[in-house]
DRENTORKOL-3810 file (N, C-alpha, C; in nm, 4 decimals):
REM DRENTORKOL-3810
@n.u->-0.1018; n.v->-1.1394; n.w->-1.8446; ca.u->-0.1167; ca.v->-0.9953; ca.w->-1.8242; c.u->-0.0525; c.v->-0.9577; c.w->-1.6909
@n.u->0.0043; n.v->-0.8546; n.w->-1.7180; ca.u->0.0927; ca.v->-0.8096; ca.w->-1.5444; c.u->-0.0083; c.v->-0.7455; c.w->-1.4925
@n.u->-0.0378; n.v->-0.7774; n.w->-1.3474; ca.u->-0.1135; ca.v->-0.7439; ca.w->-1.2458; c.u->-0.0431; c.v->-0.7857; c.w->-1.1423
@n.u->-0.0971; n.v->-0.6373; n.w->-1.0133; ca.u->-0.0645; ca.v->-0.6454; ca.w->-0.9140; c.u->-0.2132; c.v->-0.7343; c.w->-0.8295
@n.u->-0.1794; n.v->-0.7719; n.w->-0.6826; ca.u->-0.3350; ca.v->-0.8278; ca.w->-0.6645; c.u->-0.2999; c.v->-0.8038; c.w->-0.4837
@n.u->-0.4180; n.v->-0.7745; n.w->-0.4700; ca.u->-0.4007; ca.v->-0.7497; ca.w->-0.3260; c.u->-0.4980; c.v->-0.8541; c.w->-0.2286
@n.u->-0.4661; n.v->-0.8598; n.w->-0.1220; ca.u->-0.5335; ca.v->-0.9712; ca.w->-0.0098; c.u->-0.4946; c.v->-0.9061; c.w->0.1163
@n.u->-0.5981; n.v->-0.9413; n.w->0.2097; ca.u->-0.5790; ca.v->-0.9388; ca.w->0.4109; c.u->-0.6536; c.v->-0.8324; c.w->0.4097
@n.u->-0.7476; n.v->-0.7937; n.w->0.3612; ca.u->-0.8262; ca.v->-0.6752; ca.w->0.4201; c.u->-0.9613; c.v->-0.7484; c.w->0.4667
@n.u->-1.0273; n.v->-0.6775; n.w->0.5364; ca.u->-1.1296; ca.v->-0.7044; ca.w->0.6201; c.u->-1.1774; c.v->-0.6432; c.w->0.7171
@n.u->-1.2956; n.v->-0.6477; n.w->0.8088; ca.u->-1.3409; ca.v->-0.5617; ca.w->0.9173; c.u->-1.2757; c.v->-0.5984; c.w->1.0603
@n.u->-1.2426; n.v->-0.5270; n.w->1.1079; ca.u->-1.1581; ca.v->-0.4899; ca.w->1.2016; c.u->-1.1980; c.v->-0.3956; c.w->1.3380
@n.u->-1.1756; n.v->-0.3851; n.w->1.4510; ca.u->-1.2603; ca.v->-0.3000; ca.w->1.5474; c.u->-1.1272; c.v->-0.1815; c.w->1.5409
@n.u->-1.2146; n.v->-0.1093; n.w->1.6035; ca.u->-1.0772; ca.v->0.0528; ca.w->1.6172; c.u->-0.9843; c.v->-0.0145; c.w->1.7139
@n.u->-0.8415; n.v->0.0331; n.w->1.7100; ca.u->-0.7528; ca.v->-0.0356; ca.w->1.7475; c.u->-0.6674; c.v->-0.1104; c.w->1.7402
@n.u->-0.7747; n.v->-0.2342; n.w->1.6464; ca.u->-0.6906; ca.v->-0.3123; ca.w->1.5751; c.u->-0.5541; c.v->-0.3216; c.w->1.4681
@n.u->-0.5516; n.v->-0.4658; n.w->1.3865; ca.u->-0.4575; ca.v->-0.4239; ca.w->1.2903; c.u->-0.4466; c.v->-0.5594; c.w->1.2003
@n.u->-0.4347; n.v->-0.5009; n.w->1.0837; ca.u->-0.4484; ca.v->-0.6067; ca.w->0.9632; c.u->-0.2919; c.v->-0.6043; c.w->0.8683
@n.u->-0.3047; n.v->-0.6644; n.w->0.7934; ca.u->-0.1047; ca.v->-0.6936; ca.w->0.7432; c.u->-0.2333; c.v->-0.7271; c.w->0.5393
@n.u->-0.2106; n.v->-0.6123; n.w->0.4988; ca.u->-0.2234; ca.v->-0.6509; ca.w->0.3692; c.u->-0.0824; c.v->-0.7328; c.w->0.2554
@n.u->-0.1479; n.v->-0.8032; n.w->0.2282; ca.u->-0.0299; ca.v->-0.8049; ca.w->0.1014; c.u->-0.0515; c.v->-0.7676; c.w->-0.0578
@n.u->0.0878; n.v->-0.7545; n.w->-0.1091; ca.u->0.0636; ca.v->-0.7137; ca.w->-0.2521; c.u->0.1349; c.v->-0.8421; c.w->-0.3437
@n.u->0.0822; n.v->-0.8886; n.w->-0.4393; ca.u->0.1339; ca.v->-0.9954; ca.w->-0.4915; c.u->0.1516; c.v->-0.9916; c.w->-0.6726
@n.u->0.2612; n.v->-0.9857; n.w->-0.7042; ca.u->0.2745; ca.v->-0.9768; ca.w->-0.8888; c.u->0.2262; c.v->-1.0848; c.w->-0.9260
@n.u->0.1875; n.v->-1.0809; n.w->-1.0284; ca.u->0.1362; ca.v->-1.2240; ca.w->-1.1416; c.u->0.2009; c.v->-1.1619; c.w->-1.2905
@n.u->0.2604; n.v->-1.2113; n.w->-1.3550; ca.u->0.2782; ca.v->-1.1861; ca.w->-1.4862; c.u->0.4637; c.v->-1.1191; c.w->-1.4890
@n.u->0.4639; n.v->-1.0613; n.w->-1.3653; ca.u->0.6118; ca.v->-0.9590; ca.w->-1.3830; c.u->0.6919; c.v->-0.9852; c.w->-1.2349
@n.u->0.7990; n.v->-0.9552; n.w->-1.1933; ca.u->0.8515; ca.v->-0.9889; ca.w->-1.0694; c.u->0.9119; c.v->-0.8789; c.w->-0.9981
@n.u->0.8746; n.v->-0.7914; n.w->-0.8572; ca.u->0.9176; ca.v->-0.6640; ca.w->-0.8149; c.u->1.0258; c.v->-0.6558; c.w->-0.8226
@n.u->1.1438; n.v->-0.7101; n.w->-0.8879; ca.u->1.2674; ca.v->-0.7115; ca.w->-0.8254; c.u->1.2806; c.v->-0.5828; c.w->-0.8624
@n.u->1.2901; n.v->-0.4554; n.w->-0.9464; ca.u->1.3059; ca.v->-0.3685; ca.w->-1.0183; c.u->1.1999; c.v->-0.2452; c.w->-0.9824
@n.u->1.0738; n.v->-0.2788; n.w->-0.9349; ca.u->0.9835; ca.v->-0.1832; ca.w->-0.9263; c.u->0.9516; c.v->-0.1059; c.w->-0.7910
@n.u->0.9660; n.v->-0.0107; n.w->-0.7695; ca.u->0.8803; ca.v->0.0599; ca.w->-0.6780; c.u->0.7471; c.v->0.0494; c.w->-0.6806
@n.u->0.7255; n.v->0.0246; n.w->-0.5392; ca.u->0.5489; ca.v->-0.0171; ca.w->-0.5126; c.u->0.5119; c.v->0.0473; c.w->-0.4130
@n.u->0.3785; n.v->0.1115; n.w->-0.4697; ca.u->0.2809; ca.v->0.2197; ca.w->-0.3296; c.u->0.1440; c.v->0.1638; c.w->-0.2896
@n.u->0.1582; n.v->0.2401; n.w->-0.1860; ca.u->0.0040; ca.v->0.1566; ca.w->-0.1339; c.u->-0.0575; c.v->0.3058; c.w->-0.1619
@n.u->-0.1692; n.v->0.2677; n.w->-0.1871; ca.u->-0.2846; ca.v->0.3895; ca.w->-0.1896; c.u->-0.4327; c.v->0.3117; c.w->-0.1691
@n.u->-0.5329; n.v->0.4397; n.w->-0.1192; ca.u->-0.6700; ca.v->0.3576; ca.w->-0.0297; c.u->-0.7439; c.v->0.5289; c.w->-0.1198
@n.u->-0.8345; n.v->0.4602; n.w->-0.1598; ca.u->-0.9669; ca.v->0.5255; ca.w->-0.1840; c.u->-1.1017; c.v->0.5014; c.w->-0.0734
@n.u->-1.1557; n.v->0.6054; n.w->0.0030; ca.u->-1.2801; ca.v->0.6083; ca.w->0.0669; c.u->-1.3827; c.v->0.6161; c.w->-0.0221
@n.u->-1.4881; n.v->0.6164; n.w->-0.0047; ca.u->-1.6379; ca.v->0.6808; ca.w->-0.0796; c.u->-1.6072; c.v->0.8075; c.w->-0.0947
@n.u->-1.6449; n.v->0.9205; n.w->-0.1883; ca.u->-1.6975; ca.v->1.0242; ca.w->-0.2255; c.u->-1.5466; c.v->1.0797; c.w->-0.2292
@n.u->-1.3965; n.v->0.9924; n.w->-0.1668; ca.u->-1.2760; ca.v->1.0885; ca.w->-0.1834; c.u->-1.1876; c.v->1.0146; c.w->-0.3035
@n.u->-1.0739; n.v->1.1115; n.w->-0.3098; ca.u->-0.9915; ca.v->1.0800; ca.w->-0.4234; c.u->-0.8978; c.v->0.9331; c.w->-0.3500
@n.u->-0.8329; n.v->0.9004; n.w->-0.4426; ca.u->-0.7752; ca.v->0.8173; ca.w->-0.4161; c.u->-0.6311; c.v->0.8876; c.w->-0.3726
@n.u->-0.5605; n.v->0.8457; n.w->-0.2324; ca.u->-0.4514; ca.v->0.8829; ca.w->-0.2017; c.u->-0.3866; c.v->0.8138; c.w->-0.2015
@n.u->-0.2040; n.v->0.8221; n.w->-0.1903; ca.u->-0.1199; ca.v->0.7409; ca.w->-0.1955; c.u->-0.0645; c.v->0.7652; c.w->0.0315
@n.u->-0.0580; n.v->0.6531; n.w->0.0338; ca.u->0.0123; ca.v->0.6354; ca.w->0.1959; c.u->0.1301; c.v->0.5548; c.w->0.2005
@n.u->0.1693; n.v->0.5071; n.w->0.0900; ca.u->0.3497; ca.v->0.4462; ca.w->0.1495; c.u->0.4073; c.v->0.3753; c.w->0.0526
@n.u->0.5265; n.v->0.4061; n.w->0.0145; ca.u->0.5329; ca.v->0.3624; ca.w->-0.0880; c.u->0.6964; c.v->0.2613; c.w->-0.0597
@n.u->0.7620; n.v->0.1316; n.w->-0.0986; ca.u->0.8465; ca.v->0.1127; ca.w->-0.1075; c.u->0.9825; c.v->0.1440; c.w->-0.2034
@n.u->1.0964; n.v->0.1705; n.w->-0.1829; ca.u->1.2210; ca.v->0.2126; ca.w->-0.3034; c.u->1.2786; c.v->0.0369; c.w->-0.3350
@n.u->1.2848; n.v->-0.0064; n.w->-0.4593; ca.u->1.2942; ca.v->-0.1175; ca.w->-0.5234; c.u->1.4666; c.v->-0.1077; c.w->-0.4563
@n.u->1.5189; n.v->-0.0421; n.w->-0.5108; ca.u->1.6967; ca.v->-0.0672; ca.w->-0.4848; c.u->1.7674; c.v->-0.0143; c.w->-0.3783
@n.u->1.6981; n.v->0.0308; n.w->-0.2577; ca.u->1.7447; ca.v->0.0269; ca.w->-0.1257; c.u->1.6335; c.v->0.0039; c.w->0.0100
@n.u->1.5146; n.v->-0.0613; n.w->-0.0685; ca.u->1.4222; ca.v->-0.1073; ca.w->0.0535; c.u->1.3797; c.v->0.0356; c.w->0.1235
@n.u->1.3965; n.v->0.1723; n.w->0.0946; ca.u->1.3394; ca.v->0.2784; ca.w->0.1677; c.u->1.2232; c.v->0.2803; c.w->0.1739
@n.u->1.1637; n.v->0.3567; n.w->0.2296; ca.u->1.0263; ca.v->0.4264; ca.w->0.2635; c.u->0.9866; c.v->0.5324; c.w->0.2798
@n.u->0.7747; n.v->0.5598; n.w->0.2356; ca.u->0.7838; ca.v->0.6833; ca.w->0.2833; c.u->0.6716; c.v->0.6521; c.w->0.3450
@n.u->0.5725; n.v->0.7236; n.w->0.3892; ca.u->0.4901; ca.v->0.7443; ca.w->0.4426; c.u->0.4213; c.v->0.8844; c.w->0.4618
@n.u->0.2874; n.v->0.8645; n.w->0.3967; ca.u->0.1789; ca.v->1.0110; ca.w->0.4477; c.u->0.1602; c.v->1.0276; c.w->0.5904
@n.u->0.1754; n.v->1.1218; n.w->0.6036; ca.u->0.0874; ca.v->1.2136; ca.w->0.7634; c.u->0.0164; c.v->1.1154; c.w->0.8183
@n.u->-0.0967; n.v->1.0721; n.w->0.7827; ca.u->-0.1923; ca.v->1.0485; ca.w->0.8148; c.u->-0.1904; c.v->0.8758; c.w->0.8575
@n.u->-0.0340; n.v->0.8255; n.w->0.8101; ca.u->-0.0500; ca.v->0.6740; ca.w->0.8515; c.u->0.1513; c.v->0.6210; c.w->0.9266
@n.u->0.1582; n.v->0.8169; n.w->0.9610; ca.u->0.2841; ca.v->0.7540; ca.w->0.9825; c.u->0.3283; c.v->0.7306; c.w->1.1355
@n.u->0.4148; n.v->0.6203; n.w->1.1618; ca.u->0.3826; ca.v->0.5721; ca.w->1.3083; c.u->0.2911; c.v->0.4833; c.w->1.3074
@n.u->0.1664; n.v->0.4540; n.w->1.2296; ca.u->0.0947; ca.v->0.3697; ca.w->1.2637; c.u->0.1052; c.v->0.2169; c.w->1.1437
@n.u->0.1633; n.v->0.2625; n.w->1.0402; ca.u->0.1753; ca.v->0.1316; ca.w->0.9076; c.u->0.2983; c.v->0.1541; c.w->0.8970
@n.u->0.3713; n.v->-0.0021; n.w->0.8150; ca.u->0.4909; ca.v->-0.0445; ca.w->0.8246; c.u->0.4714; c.v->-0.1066; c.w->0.6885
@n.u->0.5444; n.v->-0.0685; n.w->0.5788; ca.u->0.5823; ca.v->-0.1090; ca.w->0.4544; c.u->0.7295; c.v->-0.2068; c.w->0.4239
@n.u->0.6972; n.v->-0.3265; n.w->0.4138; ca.u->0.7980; ca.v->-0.4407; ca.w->0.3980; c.u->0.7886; c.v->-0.4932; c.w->0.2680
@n.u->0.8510; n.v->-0.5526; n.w->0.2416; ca.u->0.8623; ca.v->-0.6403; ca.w->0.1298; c.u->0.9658; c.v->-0.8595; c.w->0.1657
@n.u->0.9032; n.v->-0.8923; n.w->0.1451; ca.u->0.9931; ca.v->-1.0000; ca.w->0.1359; c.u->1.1109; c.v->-1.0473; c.w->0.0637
@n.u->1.2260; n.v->-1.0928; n.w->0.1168; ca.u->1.3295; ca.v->-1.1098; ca.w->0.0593; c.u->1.3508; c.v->-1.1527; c.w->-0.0667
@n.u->1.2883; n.v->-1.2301; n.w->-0.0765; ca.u->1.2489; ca.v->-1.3035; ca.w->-0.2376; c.u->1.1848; c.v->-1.1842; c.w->-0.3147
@n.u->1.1391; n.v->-1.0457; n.w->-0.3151; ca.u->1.0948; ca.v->-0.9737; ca.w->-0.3625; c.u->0.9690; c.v->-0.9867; c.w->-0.4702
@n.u->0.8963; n.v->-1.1046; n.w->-0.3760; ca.u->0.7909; ca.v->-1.1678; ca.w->-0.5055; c.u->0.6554; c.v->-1.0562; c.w->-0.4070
@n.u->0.6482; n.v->-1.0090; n.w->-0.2562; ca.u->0.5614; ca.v->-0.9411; ca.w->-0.1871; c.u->0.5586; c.v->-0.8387; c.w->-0.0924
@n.u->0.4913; n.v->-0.7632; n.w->-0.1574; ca.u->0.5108; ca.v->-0.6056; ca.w->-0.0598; c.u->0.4035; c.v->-0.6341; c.w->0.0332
@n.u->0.4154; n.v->-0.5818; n.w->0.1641; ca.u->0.3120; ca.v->-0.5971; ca.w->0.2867; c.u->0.2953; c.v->-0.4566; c.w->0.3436
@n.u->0.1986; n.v->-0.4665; n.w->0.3825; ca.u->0.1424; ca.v->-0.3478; ca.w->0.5149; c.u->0.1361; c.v->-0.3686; c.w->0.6163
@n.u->0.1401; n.v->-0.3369; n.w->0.7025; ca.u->0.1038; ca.v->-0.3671; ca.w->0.8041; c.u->0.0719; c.v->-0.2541; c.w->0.8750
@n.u->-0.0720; n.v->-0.3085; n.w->0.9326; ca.u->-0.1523; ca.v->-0.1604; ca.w->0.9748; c.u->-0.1846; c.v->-0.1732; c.w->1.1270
@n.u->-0.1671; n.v->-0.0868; n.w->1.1873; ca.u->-0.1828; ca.v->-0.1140; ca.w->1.3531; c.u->-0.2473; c.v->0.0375; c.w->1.3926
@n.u->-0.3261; n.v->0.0004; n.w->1.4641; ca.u->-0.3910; ca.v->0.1033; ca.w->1.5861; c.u->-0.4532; c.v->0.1973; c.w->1.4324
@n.u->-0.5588; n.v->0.1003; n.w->1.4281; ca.u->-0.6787; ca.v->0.1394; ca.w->1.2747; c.u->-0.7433; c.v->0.2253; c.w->1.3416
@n.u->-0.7641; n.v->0.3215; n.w->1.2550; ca.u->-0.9241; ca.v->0.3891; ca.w->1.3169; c.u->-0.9866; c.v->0.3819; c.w->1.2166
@n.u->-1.1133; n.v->0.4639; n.w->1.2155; ca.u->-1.2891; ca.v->0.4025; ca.w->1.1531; c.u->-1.1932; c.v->0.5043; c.w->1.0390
@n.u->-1.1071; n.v->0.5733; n.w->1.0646; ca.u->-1.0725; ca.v->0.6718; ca.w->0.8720; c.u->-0.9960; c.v->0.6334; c.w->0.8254
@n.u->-0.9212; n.v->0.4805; n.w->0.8843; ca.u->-0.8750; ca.v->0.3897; ca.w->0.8037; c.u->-0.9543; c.v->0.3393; c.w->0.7107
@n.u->-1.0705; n.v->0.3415; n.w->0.7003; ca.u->-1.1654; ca.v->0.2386; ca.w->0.6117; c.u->-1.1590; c.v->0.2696; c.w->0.4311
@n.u->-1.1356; n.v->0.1960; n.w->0.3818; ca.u->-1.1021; ca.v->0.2089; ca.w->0.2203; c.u->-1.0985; c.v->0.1057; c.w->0.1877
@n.u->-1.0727; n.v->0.0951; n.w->0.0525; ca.u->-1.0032; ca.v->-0.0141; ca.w->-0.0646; c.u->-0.8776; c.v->0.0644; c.w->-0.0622
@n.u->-0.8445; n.v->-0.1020; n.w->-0.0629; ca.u->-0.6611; ca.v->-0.0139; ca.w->-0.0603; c.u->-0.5942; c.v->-0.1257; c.w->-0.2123
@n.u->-0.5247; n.v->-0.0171; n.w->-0.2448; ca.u->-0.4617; ca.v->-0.0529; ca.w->-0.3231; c.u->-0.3236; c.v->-0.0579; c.w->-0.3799
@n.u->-0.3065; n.v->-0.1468; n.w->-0.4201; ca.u->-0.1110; ca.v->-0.1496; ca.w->-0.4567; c.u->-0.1214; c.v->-0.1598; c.w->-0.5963
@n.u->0.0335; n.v->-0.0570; n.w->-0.6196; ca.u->0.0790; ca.v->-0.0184; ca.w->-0.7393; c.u->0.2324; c.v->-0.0165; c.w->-0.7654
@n.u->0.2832; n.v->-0.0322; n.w->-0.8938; ca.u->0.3837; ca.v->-0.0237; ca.w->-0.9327; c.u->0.4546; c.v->0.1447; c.w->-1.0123
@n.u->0.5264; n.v->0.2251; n.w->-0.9429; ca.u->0.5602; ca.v->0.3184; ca.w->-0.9454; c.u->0.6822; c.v->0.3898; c.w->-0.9073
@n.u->0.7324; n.v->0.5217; n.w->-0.9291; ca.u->0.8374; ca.v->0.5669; ca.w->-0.8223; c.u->0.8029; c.v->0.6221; c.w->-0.6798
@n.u->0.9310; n.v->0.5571; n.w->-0.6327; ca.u->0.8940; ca.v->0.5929; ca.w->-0.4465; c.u->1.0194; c.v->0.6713; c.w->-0.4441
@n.u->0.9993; n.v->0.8765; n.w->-0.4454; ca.u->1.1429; ca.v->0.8916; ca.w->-0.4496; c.u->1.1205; c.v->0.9135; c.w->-0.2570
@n.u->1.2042; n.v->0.8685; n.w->-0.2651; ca.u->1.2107; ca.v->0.8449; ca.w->-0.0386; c.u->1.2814; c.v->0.9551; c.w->-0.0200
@n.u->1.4000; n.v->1.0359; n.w->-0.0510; ca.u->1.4427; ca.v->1.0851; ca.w->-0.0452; c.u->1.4006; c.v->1.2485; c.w->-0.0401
@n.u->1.3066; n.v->1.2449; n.w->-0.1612; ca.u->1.2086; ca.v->1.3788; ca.w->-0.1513; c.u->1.1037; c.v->1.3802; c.w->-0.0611
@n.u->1.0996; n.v->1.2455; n.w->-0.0123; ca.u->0.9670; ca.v->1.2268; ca.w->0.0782; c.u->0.8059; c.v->1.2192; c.w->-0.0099
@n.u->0.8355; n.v->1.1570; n.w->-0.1715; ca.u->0.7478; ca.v->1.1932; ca.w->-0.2335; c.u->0.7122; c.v->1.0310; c.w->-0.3097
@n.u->0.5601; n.v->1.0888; n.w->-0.3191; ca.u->0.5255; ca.v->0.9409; ca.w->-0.4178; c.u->0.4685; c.v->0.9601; c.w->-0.5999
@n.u->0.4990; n.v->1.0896; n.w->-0.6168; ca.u->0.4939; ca.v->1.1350; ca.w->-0.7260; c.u->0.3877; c.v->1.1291; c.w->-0.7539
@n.u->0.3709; n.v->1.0925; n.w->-0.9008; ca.u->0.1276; ca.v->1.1521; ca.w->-0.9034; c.u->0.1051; c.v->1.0306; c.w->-0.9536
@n.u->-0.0071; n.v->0.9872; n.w->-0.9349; ca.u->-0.1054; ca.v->0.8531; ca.w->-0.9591; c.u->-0.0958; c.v->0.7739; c.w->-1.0744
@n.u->-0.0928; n.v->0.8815; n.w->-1.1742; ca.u->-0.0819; ca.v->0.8795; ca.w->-1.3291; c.u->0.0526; c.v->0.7980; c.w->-1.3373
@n.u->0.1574; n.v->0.7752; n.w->-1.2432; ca.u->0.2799; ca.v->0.7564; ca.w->-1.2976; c.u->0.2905; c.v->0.5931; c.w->-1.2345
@n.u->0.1435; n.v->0.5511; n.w->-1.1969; ca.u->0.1857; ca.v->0.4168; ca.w->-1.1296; c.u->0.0625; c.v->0.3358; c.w->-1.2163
@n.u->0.1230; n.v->0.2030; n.w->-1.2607; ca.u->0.0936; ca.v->0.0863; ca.w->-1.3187; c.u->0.0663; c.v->-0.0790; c.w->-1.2633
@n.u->0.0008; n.v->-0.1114; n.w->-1.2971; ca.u->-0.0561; ca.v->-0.2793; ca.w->-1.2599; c.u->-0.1376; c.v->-0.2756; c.w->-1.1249
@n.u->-0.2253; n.v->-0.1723; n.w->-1.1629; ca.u->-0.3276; ca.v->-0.1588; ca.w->-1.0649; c.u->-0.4122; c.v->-0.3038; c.w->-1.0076
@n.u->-0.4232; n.v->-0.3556; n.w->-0.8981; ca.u->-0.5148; ca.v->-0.4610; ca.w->-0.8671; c.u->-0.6621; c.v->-0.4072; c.w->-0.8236
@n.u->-0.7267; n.v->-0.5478; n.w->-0.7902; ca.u->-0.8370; ca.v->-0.4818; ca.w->-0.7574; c.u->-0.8950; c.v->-0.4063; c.w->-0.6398
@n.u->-0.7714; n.v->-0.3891; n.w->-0.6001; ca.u->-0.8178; ca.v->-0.3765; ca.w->-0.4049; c.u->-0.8260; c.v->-0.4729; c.w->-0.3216
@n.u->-0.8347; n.v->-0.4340; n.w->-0.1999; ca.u->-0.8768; ca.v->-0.4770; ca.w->-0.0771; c.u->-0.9915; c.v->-0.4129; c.w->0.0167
@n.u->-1.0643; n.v->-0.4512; n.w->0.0549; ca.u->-1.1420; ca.v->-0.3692; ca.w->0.1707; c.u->-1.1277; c.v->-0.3967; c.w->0.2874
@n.u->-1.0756; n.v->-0.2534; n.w->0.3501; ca.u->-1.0394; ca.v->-0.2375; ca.w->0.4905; c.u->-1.2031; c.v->-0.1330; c.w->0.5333
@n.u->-1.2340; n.v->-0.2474; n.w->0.6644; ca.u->-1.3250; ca.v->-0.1593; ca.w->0.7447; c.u->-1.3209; c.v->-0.1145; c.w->0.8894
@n.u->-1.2967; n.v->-0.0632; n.w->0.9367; ca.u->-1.2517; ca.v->-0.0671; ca.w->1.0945; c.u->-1.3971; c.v->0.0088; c.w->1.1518
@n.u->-1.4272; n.v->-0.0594; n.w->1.2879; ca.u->-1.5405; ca.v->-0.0187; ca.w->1.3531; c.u->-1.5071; c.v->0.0684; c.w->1.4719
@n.u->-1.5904; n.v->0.1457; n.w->1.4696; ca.u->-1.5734; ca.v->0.2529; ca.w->1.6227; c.u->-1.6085; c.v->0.2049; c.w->1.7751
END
């Protein structure tokens, strides 16, 4: 079964910084656009960064830009995060998906349009 699967989350003090990864099982990114998105308690699930499969671009939400860095490895088998200078409204399950990243519009298009959901990660950062 194609699944995405995520790892490196954990509690963290404000300030800090954690490097999630995203990892395929079943299918191989060479072809796919992949977004990170983090659900809190009681909120929707948002999208914060997404990678472009065929020129390595990026985007990034408001709310994480300047502070996370969306990579992928050469071998294109893992997308990473990397999260620096966390605060406590960093705290979520974060999650990676397979989708369009148009970079260009500055857009990650709607939720509905992304596939091989994993189970998360939990990011907690303390005040």
């Amino acid at each position: 079964q194609a699944q995405l699967g995520e790892s490196g989350g954990g509690l963290v003090q404000s300030g800090g910084a954690l490097r999630l990864s995203c990892v395929a099982s079943g299918f191989t990114l060479d072809y796919y656009d992949i977004g990170w998105f983090r659900q809190s308690p009681g909120k929707e699930r948002e999208g914060i960064s997404c990678i472009n499969s065929s020129d390595g671009s990026t985007y990034y939400a408001d709310p994480v830009k300047g502070r996370f860095t969306i990579s992928r490895n050469n071998a294109k088998t893992t997308v990473y995060l990397q999260m620096n200078s966390l605060k406590p409204e960093d705290t979520a399950v974060y999650y990676c998906a397979a989708g369009p990243c148009y970079t260009a519009a500055q857009s990650m298009g709607f939720i509905s349009d992304y596939d091989y959901w994993g189970q998360g990660t939990q990011v907690t950062v303390s005040s």
